[in-house]
N, C-alpha and C positions, 0 to 999 in steps of 0.2 A: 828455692821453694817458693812457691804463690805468696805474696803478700796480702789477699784476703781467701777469706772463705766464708762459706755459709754455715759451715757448722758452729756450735753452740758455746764450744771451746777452743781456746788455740794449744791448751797443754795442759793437761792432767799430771800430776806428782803419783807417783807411789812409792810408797815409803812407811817409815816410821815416823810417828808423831809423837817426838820425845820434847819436853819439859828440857833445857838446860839451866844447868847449876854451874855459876862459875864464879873463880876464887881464882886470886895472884898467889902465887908459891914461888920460892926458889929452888932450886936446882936441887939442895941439900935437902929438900922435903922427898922430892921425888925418890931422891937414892934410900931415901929412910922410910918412907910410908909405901911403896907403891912401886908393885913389883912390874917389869915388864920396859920396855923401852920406850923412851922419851918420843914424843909427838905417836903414839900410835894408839889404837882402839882398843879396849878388852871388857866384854861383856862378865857384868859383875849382879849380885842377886842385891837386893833391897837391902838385906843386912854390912854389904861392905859399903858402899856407898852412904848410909848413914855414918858408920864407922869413919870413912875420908871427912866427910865435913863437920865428925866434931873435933877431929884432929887438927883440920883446917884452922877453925877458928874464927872469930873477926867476922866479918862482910863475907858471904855466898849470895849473889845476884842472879836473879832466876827472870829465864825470859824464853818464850819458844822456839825450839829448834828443831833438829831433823834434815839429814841433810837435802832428800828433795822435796821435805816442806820448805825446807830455807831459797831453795833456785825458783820455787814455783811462787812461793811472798814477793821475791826479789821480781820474778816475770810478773806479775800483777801489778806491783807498784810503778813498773816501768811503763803498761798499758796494755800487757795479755788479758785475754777472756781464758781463766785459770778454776781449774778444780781440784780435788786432792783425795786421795784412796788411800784411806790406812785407818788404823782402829785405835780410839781413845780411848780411856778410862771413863768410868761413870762416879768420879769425886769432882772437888772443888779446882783442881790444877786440870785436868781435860775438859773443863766449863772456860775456865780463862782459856786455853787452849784454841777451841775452837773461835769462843770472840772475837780473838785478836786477827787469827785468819781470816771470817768473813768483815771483821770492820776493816783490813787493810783491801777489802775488793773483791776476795777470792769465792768462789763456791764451794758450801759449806756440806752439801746434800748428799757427798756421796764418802762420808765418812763412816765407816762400823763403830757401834760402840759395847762396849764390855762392863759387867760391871768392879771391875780389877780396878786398880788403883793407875794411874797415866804414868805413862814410862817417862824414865827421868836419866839425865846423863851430867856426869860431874864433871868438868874441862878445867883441870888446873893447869892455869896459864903461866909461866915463866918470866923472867926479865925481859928475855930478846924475842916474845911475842907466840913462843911456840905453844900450842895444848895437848896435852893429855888427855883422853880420853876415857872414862870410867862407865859404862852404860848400862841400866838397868831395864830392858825393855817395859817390864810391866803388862797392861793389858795390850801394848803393838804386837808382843810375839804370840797371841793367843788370836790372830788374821788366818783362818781355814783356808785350804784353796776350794773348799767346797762353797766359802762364802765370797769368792769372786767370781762376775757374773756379767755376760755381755753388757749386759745395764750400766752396768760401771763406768764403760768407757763409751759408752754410744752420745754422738756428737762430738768426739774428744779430736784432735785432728795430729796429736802427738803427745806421749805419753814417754815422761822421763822416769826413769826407776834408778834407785840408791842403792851402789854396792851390798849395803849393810843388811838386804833382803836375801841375798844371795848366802845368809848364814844356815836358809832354810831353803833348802833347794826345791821344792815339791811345791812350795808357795812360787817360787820366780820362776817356776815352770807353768804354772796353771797363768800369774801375770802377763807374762811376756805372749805366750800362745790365746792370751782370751785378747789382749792389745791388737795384736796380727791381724785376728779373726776378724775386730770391729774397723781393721782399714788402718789406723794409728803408724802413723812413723812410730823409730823407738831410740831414745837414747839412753845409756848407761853411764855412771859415774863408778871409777872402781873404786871409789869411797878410804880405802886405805890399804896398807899392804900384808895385813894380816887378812882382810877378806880376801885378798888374788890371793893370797899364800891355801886358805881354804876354799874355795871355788874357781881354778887356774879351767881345771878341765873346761865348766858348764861355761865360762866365758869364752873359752876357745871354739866350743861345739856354737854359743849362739851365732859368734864372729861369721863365723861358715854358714847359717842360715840367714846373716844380714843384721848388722844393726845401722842404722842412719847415723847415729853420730855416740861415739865413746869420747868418756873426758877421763885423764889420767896425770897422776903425776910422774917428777921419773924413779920413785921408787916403788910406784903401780906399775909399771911398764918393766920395771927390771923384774918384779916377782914374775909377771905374765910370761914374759922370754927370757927368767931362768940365766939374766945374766946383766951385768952394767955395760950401759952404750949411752951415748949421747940422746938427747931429746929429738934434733931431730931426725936420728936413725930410726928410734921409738913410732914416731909417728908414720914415719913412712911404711913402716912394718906393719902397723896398725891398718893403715888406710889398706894394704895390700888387700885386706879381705875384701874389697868395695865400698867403706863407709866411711866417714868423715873421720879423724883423730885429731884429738885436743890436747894435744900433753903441755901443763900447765909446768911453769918452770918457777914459781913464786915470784919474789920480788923480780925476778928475770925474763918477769913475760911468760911468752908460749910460741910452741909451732901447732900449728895447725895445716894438716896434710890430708887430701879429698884429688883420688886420680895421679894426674900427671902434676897440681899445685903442690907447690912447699910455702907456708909464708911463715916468717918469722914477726909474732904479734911484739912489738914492743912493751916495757911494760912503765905503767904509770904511778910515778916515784911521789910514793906517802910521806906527810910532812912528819909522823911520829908514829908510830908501830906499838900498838897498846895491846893487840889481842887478836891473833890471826885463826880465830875461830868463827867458819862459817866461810871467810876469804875466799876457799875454792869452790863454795857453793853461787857466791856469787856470780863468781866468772862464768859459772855455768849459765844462770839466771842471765846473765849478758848477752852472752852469746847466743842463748834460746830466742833469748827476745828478738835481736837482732836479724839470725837466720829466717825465723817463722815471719821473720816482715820484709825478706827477703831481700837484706843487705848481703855484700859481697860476704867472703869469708874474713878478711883482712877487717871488714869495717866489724864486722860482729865479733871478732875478735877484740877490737880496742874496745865496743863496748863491755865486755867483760872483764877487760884489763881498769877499766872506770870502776867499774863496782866491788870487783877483785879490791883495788887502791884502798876505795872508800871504805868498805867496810874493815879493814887494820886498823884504822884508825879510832875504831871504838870498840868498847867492850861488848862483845856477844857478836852474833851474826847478823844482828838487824841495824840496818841504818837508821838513824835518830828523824822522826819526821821532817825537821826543819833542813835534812839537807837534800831531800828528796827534788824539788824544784827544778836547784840546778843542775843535780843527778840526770834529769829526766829529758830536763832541756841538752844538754851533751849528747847522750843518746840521740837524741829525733835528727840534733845536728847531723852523725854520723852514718844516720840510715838514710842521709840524701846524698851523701860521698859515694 
């Protein structure tokens, strides 16, 4: 892909703009409060998710997340010209919200807002770093497709979208098809594997109209083809449609498959594992960055596999300002390999 352009953005997010809440738990909380299986998503209304955190207890750390606000923060702090589609609330938690986005760089201008309360998502984290996911959209799931609008993305030059949109198919219909229209490559995260379990079909039908680049793990990729195989058989099946595959294998790296290439990304060993929420959104954030400045595949790859690292390393999805530097310096390195 060209490493510059004229247009206004290098990447638009669409997505949900959720508020995350998170809280250490063990194991034994899970079996007992919180029905449903360990490391996966489930959308929950206002009153459970009050319910989890006074169960919880103690310290709940709140900071913003979203899975393609978290890749599209991460591509901004690395040095994207970034904007973001999705709908806030109109309280005090979608005011912090928005802040944090345009103070970290980003453009702020093409956000909806509601006057709902800001969606909010509970991630009880585990010993060995894994999260549960609890999510109350709030005012994100009240985004019309009647209120997405060429405007949106004009200037945008690639436009990533978040599994977890795919809950509302009639919205990731009107997104995907208004991105097309304004020119926008497109990439998709399949976000978790309760969303490919409910939207197998409309990913398979987009696959076939073309996406630029899907990011997956190998338990998104087993829902998608309906069976367990290695990562990189996964990918390769992926790429079959034409487009880039990223199947992310955690602590284990990734393949990343485009064409006749297989590379196997290696992965970059965290000195302590606190809270691997936000982790894949990173790697995406890496690799975006990376591709749209038109490093190899291998090199955009380890930058993802960089900030994949870094971000386990702390609580939430956002990397702590101070280590942003040599974050970034790493990166640039790599976009000259």
């Amino acid at each position: 892909m060209a490493t510059s352009s004229s247009a206004p953005f290098d990447l638009i997010g669409v997505g949900n703009p959720i508020m995350d809440l998170l809280a250490h738990v063990d194991d034994a909380f899970l079996r007992t409060h919180v029905a449903g299986d360990k490391g996966g998503m489930v959308l929950v209304d206002h009153a459970d998710i009050a319910a989890l955190v006074q169960k919880v207890g103690g310290q709940v750390a709140m900071m913003p997340g979203g899975s393609a606000a978290n890749a599209t923060l991460g591509a901004t702090r690395l040095g994207l010209r970034t904007t973001y589609l999705g709908k806030i609330g109109g309280d005090p938690t979608a005011d912090a919200y928005l802040s944090n986005f345009t103070a970290a760089g980003g453009d702020g201008s093409r956000f909806k807002r509601a006057t709902l309360p800001n969606g909010r998502c509970l991630s009880l984290v585990t010993p060995d770093g894994q999260r549960t996911l609890r999510t109350h959209l709030g005012a994100a799931m009240t985004l019309h497709p009647d209120e997405i609008t060429a405007a949106d993305f004009a200037g945008a030059r690639h436009a990533h979208i978040e599994g977890y949109l795919l809950f509302n198919p009639a919205l990731a219909d009107k997104v995907v098809a208004t991105a097309r229209a304004a020119g926008c490559t497109l990439s998709i995260d399949l976000a978790s594997f309760e969303v490919v379990n409910v939207a197998r079909d409309w990913i398979l039908g987009q696959l076939r109209q073309g996406v630029h680049v899907i990011f997956a793990n190998e338990d998104e990729a087993g829902a998608l083809f309906q069976r367990r195989d290695d990562y990189a058989k996964f990918a390769r099946e992926i790429a079959a449609y034409g487009g880039i595959a990223a199947v992310k294998m955690g602590k284990d790296g990734a393949w990343i498959a485009h064409g006749t290439e297989l590379h196997r990304i290696a992965p970059v060993k965290a000195e302590r594992v606190v809270d691997t929420t936000g982790a894949g959104d990173s790697w995406a954030a890496g690799f975006l960055y990376g591709h749209l400045r038109g490093a190899s595949l291998p090199a955009a790859g380890a930058i993802g596999s960089i900030l994949g690292c870094e971000t386990v390393q702390h609580l939430g999805a956002a990397i702590p300002d101070v280590h942003w530097p040599r974050v970034r310096e790493t990166a640039a390195a790599l976009l000259r390999t």
